[in-house]
C-alpha positions in Angstrom: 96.2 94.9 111.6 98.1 95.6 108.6 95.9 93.4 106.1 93.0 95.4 107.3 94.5 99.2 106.8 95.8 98.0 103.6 92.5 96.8 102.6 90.8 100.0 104.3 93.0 102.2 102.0 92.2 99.7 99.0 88.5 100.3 99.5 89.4 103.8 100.2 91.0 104.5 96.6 88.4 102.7 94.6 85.4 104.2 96.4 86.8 107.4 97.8 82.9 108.0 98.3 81.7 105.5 100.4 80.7 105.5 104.1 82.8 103.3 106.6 81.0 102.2 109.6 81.4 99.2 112.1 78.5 97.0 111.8 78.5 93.0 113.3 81.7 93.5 114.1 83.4 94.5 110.8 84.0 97.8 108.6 81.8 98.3 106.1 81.3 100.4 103.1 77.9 102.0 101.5 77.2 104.8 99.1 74.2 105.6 101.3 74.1 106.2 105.4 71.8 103.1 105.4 74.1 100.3 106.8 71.2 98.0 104.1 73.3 99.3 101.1 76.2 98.4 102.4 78.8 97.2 99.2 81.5 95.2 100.8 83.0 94.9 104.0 86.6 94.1 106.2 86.2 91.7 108.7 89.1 91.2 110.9 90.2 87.6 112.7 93.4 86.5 114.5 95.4 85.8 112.0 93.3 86.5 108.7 90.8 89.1 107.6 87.7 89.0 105.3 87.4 91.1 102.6 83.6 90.2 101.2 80.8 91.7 99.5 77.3 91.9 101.5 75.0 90.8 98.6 78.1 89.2 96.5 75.8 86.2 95.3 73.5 88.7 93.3 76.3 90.4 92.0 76.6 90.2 88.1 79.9 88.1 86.9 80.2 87.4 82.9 83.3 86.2 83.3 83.1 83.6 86.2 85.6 85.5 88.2 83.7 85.5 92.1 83.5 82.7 94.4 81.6 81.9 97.2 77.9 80.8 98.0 74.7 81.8 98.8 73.9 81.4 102.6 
């Protein structure tokens, strides 16, 4: 629980203008009401939570810093 409010508030800080909303069973963030713009979301397990980004493999990286796949 802590992981996740501390992400929340992270999110929170750099996009104190984004929507939260529960959506497949993790918080998500969008600039719009529309839960298909959503940006990036929390997902919260047992003993670990997911901080990820909903169309993170179309995201531009120069520098090589993201990882992850395509599913």
């Amino acid at each position: 629980r802590s992981i996740c409010r501390s992400l929340r508030a992270l999110v929170k800080e750099v996009m104190p203008e984004a929507a939260e909303f529960v959506y497949h069973g993790a918080v998500n963030y969008s600039l719009s009401e529309s839960p298909f713009d959503r940006i990036c979301y929390i997902a919260p397990y047992g003993r670990h939570a997911n901080l990820g980004f909903s169309f993170g493999a179309r995201l531009s990286d120069p520098r090589g810093l993201l990882m992850g796949e395509d599913l």
